[in-house]
N, C-alpha and C positions, 0 to 999 in steps of 0.2 A: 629163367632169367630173373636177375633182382628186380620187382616193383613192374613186374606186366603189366600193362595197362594200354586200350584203346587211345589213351588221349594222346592230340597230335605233340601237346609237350614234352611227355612222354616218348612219343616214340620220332621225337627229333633230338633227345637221350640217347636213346637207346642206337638209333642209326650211330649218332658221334662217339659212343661205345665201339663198334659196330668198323667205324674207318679206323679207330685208334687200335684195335685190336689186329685191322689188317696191318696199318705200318708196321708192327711188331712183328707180327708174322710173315713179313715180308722181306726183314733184315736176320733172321734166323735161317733161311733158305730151309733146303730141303729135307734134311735129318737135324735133330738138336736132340740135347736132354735138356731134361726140368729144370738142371741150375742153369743151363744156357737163358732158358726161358725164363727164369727169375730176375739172370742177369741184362738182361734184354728187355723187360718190365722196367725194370729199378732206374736204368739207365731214360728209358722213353718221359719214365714218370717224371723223375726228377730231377734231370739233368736237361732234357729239353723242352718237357714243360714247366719244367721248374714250382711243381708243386709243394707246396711248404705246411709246417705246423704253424697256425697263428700264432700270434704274441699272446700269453696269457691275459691281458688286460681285454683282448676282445673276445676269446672264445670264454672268457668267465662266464661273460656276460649272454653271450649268443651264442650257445654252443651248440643247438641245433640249427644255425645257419652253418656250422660246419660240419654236419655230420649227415644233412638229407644229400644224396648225390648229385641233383640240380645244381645248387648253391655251391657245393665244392666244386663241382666242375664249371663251375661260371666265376669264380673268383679264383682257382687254382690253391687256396687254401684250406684245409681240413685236419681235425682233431683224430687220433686214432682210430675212431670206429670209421671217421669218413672217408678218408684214406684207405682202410681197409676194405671198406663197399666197394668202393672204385676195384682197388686190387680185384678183390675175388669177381666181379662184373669181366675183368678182361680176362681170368683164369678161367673163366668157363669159358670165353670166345675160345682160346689157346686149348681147350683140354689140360691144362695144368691143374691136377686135381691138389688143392690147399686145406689144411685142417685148421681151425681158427680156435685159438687158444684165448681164454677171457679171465687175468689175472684182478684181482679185485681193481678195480677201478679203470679198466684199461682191457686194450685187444691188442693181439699181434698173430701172424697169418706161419704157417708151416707147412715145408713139404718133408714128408716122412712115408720113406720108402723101404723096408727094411734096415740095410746098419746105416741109412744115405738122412740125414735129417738137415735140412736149412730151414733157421728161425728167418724171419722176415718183419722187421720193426720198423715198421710204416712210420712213426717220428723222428725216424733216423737215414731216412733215405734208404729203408730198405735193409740193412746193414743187417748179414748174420751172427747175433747176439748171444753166448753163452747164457744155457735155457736157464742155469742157474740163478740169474741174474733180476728173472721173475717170481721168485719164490720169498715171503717174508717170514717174518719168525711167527706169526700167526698161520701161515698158508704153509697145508700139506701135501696139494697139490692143486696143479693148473687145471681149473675143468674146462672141457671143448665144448662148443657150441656146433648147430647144425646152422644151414642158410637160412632156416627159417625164423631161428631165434635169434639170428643177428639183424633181422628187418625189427622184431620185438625191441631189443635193443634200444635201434634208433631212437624209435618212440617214446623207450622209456628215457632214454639223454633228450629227448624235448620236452619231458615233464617235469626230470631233473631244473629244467631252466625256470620254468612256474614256480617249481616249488622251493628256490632259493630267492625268488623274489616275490614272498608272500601271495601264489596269484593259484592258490590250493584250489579253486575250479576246476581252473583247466589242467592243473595238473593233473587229477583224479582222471578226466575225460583222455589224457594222452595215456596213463596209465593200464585203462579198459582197453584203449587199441592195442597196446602194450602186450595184453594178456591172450590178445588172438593169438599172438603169435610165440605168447610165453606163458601158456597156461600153467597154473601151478606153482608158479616161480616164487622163492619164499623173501625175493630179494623185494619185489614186485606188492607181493601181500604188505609187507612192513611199511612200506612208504606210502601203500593207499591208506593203510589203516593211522598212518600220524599224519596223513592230509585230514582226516574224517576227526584226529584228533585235534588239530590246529583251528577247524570251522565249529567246533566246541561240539560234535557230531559223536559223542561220547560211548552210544551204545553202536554207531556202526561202526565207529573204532577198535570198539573190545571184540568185535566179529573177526575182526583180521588181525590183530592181536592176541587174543587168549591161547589159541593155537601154535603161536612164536614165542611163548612164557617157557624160556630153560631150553630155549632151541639156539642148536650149535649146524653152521652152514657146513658141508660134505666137504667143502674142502679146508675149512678155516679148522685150529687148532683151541679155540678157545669161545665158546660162546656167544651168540647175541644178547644185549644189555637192554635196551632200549624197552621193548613190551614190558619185559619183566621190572625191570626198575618202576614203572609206571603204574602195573598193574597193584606192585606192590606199595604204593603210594611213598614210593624214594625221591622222584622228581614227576613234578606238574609238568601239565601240555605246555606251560608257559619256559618252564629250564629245558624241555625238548627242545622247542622252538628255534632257541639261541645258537642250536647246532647247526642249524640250516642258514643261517644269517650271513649276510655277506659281511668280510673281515676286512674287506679291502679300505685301508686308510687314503684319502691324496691332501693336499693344502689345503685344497679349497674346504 
């Protein structure tokens, strides 16, 4: 199960996991297949609990309020990956075995069964999506994640939220938990090492940077820029920084 844990908060989660998973399995009766059960999810999720994508104006800002599963499932709002926790939490109740696909900056859930494939786009209520559609002119292909390294994930979209609002501490600290569960991960290295670079932390910087100098990701078609640019003294910690900054204009 996602996120076992003794605590009674936890496991007053995991019960309401637990009843949602029986309704679902209750309205399927007694023979189904997997798109029945998809369709049967999609419907439970979204239609009568009516859980949604927030407004970008709030998950900019909190976006790990929508992505731990406590908080989605207590607001009924959640961002792709939190929707997606959800998801796959009620596919293990169901036996609905799901592959989880993680397109640069995003997740979406799949069952693939021989020639049988339904994509499942959790910002879309669910909705089967021509896979094409996740592919950019940079992206060679979609790499899949295991259940372990979508709990990594999470953590790392809460670090993500530190580290757009200068607060590179605790970024670095969500990105170690990050690493339990995504060790090795070169997405993971690059964003500890421009935290270590932002706190002007220069030589723990080049530790997890020098390494990522003329490094190109497994599924990307063209390069990472960032260590190398830096390394090569093209742009300071300071023109980095500005990449992380929030853009959002209002009146006020």
């Amino acid at each position: 199960m996602l996120f076992r844990s003794n605590s009674p908060d936890i496991a007053f989660y995991e019960a309401t996991l637990d009843l949602m998973a029986l309704q679902i399995r209750a309205k399927l009766g007694s023979s189904f297949t997997p798109a029945q059960c998809i369709q049967e999810i999609n419907h439970f999720i979204f239609e009568e609990l009516a859980f949604r994508f927030p407004p970008h104006s709030l998950y900019a800002k909190d976006i790990d309020v929508y992505t731990f599963i406590p908080s989605v499932m207590d607001g009924r709002e959640g961002v792709c990956l939190g929707i997606s926790i959800l998801y796959l939490c009620l596919a293990q109740r169901l036996n609905l075995p799901l592959e989880i696909l993680t397109p640069p900056g995003h997740i979406y859930l799949r069952y693939h069964h021989g020639l049988e494939l339904i994509n499942i786009e959790t910002t879309n209520r669910g909705s089967n999506l021509p896979s094409q559609i996740y592919l950019g002119i940079d992206t060679r292909f979609i790499p899949e994640r295991t259940i372990k390294e979508v709990v990594g994930c999470a953590f790392s979209n809460q670090a993500g939220t530190y580290l757009h609002t200068g607060k590179y501490t605790q970024a670095l600290s969500c990105y170690e938990t990050a690493k339990l569960f995504l060790p090795h991960d070169p997405q993971v290295e690059l964003l500890q090492g421009l935290c270590h670079l932002f706190l002007h932390e220069y030589r723990k910087a080049l530790i997890y940077l020098k390494p990522l100098k003329n490094f190109c990701f497994d599924y990307a078609v063209s390069k990472e820029t960032l260590a190398e640019d830096f390394i090569n003294n093209d742009v300071n910690a300071e023109g980095i920084e500005t990449i992380f900054m929030p853009v959002d204009a209002s009146y006020t």
